[in-house]
Kinemage of the C-alpha trace (Angstrom):
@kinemage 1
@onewidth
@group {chain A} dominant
@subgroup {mainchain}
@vectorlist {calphas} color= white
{ca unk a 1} P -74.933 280.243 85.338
{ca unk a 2} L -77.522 282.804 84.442
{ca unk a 3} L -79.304 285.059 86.441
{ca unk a 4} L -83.441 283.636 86.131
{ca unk a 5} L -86.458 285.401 87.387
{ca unk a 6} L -89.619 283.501 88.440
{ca unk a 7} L -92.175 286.580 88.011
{ca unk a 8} L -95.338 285.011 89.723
{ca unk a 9} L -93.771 282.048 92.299
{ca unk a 10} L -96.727 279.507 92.689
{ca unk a 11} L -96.803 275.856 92.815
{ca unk a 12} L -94.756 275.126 89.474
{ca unk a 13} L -92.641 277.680 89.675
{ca unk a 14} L -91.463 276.887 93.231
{ca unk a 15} L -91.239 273.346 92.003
{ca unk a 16} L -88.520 274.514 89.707
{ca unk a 17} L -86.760 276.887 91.989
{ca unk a 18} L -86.979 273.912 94.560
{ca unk a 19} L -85.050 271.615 92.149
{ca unk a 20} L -82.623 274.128 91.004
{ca unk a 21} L -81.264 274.738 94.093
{ca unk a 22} L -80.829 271.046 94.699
{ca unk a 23} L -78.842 270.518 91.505
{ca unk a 24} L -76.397 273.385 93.107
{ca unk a 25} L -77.985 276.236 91.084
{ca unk a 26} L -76.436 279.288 92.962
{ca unk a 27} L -79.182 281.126 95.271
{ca unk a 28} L -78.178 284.120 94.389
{ca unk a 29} L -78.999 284.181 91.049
{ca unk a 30} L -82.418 283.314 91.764
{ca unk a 31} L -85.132 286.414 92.166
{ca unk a 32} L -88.770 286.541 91.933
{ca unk a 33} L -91.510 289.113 91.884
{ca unk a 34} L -94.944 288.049 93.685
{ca unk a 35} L -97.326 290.059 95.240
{ca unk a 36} L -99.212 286.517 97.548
{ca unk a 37} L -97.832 287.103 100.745
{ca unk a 38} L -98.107 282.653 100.906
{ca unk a 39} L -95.867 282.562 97.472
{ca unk a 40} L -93.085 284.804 98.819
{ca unk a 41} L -92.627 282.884 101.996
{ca unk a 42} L -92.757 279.803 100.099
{ca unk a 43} L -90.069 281.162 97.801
{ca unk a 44} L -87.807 282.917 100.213
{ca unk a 45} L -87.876 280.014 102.378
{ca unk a 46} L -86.302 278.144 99.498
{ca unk a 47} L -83.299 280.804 98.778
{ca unk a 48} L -84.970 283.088 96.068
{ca unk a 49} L -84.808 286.790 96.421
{ca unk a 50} L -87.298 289.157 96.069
{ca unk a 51} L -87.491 291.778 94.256
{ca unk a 52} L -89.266 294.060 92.220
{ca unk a 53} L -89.989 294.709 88.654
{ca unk a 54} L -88.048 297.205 88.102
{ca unk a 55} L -85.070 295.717 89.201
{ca unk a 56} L -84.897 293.062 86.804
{ca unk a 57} L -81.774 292.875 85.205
{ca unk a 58} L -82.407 293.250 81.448
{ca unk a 59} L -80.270 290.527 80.704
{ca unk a 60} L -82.469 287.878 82.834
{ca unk a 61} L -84.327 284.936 81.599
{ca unk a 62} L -87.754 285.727 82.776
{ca unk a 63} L -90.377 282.898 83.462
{ca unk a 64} L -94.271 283.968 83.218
{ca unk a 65} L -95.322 281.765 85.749
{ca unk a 66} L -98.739 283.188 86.497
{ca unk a 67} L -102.515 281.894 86.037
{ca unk a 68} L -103.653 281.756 82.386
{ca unk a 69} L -105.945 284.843 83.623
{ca unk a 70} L -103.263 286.775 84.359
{ca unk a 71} L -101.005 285.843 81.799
{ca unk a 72} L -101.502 288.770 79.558
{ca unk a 73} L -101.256 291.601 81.859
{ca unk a 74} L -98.018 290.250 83.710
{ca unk a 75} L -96.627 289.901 80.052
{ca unk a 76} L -97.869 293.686 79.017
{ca unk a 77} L -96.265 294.890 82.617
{ca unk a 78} L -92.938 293.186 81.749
{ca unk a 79} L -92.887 294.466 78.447
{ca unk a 80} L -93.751 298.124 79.344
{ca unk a 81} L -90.853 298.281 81.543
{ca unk a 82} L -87.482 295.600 80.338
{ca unk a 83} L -86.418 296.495 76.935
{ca unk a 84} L -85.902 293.179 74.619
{ca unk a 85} L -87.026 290.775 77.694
{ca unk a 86} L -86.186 286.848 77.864
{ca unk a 87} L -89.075 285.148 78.560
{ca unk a 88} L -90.364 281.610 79.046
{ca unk a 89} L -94.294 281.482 79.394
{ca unk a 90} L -95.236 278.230 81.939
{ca unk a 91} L -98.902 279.565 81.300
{ca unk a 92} L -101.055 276.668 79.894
{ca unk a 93} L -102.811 277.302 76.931
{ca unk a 94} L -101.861 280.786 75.925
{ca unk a 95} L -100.411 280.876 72.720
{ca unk a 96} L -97.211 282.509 71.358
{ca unk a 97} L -99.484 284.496 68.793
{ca unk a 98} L -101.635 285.910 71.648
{ca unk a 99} L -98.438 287.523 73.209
{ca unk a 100} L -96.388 288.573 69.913
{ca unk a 101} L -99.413 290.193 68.784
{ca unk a 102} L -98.450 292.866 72.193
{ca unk a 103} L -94.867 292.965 71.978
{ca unk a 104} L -92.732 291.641 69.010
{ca unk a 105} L -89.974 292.755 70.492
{ca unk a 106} L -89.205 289.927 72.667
{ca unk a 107} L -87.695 286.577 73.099
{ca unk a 108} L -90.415 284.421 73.765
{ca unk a 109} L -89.611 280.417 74.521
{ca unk a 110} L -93.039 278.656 75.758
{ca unk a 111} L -92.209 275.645 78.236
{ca unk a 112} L -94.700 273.395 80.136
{ca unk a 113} L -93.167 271.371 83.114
{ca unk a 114} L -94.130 269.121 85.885
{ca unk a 115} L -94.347 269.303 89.340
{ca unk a 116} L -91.353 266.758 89.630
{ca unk a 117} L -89.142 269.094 88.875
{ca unk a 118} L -89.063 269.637 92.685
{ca unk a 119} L -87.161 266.176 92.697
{ca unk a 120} L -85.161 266.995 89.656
{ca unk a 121} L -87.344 263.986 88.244
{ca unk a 122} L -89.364 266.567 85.824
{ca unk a 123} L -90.117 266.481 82.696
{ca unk a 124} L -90.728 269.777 80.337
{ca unk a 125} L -91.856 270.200 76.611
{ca unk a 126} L -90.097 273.299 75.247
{ca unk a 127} L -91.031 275.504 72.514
{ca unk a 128} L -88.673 278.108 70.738
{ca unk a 129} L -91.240 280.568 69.993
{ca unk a 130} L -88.931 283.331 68.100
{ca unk a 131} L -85.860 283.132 70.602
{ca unk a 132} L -82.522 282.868 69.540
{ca unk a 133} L -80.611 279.918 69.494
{ca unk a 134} L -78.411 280.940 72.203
{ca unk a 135} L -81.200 282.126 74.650
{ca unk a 136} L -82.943 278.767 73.633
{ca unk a 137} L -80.049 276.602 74.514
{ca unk a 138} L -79.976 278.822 77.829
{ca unk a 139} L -83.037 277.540 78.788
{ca unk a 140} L -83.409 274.550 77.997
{ca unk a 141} L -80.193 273.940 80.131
{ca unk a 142} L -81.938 274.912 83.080
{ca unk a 143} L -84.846 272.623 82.605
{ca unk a 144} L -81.938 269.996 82.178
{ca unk a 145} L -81.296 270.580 85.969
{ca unk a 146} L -84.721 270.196 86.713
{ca unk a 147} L -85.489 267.038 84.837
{ca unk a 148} L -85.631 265.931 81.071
{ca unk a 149} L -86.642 268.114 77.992
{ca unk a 150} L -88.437 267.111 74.933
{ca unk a 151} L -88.290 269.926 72.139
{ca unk a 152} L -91.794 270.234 70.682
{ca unk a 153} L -91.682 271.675 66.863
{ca unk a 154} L -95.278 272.181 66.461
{ca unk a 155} L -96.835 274.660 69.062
{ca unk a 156} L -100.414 272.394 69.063
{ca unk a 157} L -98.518 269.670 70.555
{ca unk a 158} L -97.690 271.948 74.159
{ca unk a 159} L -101.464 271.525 74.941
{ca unk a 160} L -101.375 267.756 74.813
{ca unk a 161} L -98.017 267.748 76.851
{ca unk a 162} L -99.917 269.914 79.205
{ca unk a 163} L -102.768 267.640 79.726
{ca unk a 164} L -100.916 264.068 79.521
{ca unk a 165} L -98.187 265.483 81.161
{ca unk a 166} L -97.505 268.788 83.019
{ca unk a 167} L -101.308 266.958 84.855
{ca unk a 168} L -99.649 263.780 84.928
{ca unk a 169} L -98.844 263.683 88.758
{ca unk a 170} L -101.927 264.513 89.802
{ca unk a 171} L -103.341 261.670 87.794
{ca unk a 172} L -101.447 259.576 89.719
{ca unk a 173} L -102.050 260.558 93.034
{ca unk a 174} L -105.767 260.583 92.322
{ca unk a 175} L -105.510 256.497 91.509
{ca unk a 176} L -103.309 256.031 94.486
{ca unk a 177} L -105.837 257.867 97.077
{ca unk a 178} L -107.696 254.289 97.055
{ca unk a 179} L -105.152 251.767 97.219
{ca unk a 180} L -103.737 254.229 99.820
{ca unk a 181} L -107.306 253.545 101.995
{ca unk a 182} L -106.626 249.830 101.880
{ca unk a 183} L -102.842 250.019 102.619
{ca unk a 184} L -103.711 252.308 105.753
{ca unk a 185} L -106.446 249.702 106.822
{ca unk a 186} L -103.996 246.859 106.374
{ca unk a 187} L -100.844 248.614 108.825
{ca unk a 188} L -103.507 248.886 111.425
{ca unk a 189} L -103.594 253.056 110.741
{ca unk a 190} L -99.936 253.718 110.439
{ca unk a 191} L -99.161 255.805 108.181
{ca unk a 192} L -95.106 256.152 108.550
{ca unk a 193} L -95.559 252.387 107.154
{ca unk a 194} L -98.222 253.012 104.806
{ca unk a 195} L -95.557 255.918 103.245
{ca unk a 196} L -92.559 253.459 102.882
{ca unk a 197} L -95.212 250.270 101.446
{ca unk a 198} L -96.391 252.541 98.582
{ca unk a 199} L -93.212 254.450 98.042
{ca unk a 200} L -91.298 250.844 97.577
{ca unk a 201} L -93.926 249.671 95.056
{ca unk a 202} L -93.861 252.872 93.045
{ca unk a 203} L -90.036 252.692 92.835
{ca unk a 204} L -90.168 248.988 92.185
{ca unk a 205} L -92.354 249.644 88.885
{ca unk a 206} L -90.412 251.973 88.352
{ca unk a 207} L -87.143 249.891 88.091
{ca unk a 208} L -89.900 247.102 86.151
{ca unk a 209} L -90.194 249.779 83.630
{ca unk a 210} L -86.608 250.514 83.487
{ca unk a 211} L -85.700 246.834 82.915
{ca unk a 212} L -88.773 245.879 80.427
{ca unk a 213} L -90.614 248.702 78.654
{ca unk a 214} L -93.105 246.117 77.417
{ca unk a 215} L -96.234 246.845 79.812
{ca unk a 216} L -97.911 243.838 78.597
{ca unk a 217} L -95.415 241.475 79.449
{ca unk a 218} L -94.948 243.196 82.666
{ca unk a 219} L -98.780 242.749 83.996
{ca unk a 220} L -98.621 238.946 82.591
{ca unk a 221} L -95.046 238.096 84.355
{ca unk a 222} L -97.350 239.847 87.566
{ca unk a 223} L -100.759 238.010 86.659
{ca unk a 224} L -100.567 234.487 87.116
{ca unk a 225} L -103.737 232.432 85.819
{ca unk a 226} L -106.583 232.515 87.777
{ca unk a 227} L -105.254 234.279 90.515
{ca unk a 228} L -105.887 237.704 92.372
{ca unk a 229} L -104.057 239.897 90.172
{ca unk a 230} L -106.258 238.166 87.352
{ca unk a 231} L -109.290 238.673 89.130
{ca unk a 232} L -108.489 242.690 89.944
{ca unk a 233} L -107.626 242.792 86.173
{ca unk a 234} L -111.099 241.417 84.796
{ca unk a 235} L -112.875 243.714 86.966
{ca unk a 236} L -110.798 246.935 85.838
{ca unk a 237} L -111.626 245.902 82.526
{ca unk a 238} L -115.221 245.040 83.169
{ca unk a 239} L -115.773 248.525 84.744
{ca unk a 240} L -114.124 250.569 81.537
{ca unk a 241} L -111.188 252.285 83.703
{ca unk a 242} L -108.190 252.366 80.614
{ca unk a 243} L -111.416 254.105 79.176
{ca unk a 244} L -112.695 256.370 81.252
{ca unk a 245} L -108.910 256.976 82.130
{ca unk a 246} L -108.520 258.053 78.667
{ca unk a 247} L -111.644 260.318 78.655
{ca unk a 248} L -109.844 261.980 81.721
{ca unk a 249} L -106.338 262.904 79.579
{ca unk a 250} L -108.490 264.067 76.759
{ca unk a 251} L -110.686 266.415 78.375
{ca unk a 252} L -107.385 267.542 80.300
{ca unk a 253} L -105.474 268.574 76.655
{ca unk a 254} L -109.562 269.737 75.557
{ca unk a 255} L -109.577 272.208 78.835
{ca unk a 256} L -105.725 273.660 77.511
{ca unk a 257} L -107.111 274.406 74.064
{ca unk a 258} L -109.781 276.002 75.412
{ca unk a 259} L -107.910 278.401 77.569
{ca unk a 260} L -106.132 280.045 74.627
{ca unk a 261} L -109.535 281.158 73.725
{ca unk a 262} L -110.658 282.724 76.512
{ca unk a 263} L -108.051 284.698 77.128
């Protein structure tokens, strides 16, 4: 296994760290460098060590996984002190040019995962920047632990991944917030029950999916004629939500464009 670094250990980054150590990855190759007093209980809780950056062993794979604001300035600090660093941005937006352009003498892999990684259910685009094949395969093994990888050729294609994606969850639990209201209401307030009702129907689409990738034939064998489901359909459609759920995604992957120019 290889030693990794999480420098920065927020939300995605102790989603990974959180998975990794679930799939058996060994603790104690697992460091981090944070300065939010929140972050480093978070991650020491979970096994990770602390450290600082001048300990990092040269021969670490490094992941940036800092706000897009502070992207450039963790990179410049990491660059001023390891010599020929491995590092994989998680930084939306921010593109490979904006960092070469500083250092060129670097191995630079760009990856943008989910939160699910936590459940070893993620899912990460990867990018080979200018790594080497070796340090590329490195990586992209440990996402493998995490989740599944899709290899993205064409660096544009990270900020749709981003928004469709790497926001996907959130998406998801945003929808769910109101047909959590009416579950709640309908076990009387009890929310152990309401947990296990929703959790059964997300897994049983789930398995829906897995049998028959064909959503259309998978709302009809649902949707009888002239029934509820029918009548919840019509008004979905009547109100514009696939459309205004679309306008959602795009302004998402619009927003991660964006970012690489402001910063």
């Amino acid at each position: 296994m290889n030693k990794i670094v999480f420098y920065g250990s927020g939300n995605i980054s102790q989603a990974i760290l959180s998975g990794l150590i679930s799939s058996g990855y060994d603790k104690n190759l697992i460091e981090f460098v944070d300065r939010n007093k929140i972050n480093t209980q978070r991650a020491k809780k979970l096994g990770a060590k602390k450290i600082t950056l001048g300990r990092i062993d040269s021969k670490s794979i490094i992941f940036l996984g800092v706000k897009p604001k502070d992207a450039i300035k963790a990179f410049d600090e990491i660059c001023s002190v390891i010599k020929k660093p491995k590092i994989v941005s998680l930084v939306a937006g921010i593109k490979s040019n904006k960092y070469l352009s500083m250092y060129k003498d670097v191995e630079l892999i760009r990856a943008m995962p989910n939160t699910s990684s936590r459940y070893n259910k993620g899912i990460t685009a990867i990018y080979n920047c200018n790594a080497s094949k070796t340090t590329f395969n490195r990586v992209s093994i440990i996402f493998k632990k995490v989740g599944t990888t899709i290899d993205i050729t064409k660096e544009n294609k990270i900020d749709d991944f981003t928004g469709l994606i790497g926001s996907g969850p959130a998406y998801f639990f945003y929808l769910l917030k109101v047909y959590e209201k009416r579950i709640l209401k309908l076990c009387d307030g009890d929310r152990s029950k309401k947990e296990t009702i929703i959790c059964n129907l997300l897994e049983g689409v789930s398995y829906s999916i897995n049998d028959n990738s064909n959503l259309d034939e998978l709302i009809a064998s649902v949707a009888s004629k002239k029934g509820t489901t029918e009548a919840g359909l019509k008004s979905f459609k009547s109100s514009k939500l696939s459309q205004n759920f679309e306008k959602g995604i795009a302004a998402a992957i619009k927003r991660a464009k964006d970012i690489s120019v402001e910063f």
